[in-house]
C-alpha positions as CSV (number, residue, x, y, z in Angstrom):
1,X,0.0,0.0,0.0
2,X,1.4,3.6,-1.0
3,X,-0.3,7.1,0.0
4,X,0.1,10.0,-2.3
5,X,-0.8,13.4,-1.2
6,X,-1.4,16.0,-4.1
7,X,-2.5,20.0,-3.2
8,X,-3.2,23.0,-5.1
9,X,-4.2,26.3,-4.0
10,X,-7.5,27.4,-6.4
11,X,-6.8,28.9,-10.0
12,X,-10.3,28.7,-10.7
13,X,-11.1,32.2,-10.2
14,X,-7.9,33.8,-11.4
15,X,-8.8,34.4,-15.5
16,X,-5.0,35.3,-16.1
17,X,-4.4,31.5,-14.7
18,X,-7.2,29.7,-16.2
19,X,-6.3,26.7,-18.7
20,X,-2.5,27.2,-17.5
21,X,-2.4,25.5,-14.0
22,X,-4.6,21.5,-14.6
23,X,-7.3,21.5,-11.8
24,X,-6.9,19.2,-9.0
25,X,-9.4,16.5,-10.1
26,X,-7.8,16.5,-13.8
27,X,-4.1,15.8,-11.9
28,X,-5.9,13.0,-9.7
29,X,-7.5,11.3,-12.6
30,X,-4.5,11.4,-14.6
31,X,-2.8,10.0,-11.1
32,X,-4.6,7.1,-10.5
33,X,-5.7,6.0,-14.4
34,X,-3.1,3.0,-13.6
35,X,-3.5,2.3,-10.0
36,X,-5.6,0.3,-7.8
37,X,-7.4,2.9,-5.8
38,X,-8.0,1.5,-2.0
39,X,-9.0,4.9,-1.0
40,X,-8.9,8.9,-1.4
41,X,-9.9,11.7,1.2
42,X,-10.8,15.1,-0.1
43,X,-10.1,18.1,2.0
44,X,-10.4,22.2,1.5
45,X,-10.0,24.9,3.4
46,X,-10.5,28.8,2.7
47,X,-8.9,31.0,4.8
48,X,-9.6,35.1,5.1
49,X,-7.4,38.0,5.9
50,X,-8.2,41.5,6.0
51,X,-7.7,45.0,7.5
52,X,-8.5,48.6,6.7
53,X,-6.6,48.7,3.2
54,X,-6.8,45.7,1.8
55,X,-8.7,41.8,1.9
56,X,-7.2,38.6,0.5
57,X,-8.9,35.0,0.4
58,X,-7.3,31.6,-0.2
59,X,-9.1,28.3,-0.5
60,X,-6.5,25.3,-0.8
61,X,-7.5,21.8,-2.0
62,X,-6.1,18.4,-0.3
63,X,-6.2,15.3,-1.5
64,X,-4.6,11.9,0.2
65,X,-4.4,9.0,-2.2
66,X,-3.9,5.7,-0.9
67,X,-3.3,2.7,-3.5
68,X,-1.5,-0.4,-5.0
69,X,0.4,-0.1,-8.0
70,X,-1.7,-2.4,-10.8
71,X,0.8,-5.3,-11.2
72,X,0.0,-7.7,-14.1
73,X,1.3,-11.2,-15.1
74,X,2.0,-12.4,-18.5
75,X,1.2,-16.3,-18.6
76,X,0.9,-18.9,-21.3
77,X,-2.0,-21.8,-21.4
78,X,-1.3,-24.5,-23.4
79,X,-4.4,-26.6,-24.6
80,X,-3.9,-30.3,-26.4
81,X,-5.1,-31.4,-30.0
82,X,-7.8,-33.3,-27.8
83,X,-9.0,-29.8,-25.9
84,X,-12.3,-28.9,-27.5
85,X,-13.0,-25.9,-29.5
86,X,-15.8,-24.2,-27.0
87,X,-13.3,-24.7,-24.2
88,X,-10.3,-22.7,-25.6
89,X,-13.1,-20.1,-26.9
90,X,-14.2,-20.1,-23.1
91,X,-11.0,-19.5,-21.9
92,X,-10.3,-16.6,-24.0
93,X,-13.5,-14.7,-23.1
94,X,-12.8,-14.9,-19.8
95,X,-9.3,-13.5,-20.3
96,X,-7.4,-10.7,-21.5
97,X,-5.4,-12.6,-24.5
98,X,-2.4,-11.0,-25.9
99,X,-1.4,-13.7,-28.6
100,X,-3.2,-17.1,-30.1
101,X,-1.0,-19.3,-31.7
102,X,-0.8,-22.8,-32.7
103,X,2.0,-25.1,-33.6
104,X,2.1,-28.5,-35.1
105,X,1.0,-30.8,-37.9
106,X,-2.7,-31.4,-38.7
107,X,-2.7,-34.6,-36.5
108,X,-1.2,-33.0,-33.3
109,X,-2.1,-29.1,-33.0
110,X,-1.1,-27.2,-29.6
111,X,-2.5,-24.0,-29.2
112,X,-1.1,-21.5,-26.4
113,X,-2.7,-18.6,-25.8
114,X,-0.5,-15.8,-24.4
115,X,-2.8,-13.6,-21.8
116,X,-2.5,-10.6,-19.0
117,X,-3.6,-11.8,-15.7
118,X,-4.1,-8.6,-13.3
119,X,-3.4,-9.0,-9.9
């Protein structure tokens, strides 16, 4: 498990900044399009200052990220001349296959299918 903390004070309302700085939710997506997300806590907070001449507001965005790196496999089946045609089908719809191949002579045909198993 690995915790990623990301923060950005708000561009929103700044029209010299807007389109320049990615909003936070666009650099979380981007973030975690690759991870297994376990969980992620959102947190803001706006904070005022002012005095006789002059006012100011900020309003800061949090956000803790805690998550597995996606870790994938590369295996091989191999299915015998006597394997039926509905059960190699049935395998491969229930996987995500890379490569089909077969190898042989008409009386003795292996096929192995290459496929991704996710963790």
């Amino acid at each position: 498990m690995k915790v990623k903390i990301m923060h950005q004070v708000d561009w929103r309302g700044w029209n010299d900044r807007k389109g320049k700085v990615p909003l936070l939710e666009d650099q979380v997506n981007k973030f975690i399009a690759d991870k297994e997300v376990i969980n992620i806590k959102y947190s803001n907070s706006i904070s005022m200052a002012a005095n006789q001449e002059i006012s100011d507001t900020d309003h800061d965005e949090s956000v803790l990220i805690i998550y597995d790196d996606k870790s994938s496999k590369i295996k091989q089946k191999t299915f015998d001349e006597f394997t039926r045609d509905d059960e190699i089908n049935e395998f491969m719809k229930n996987h995500n296959v890379i490569k089909l191949e077969h190898f042989g002579d008409l009386d003795e045909v292996e096929t192995i299918i290459t496929y991704k198993e996710e963790k």
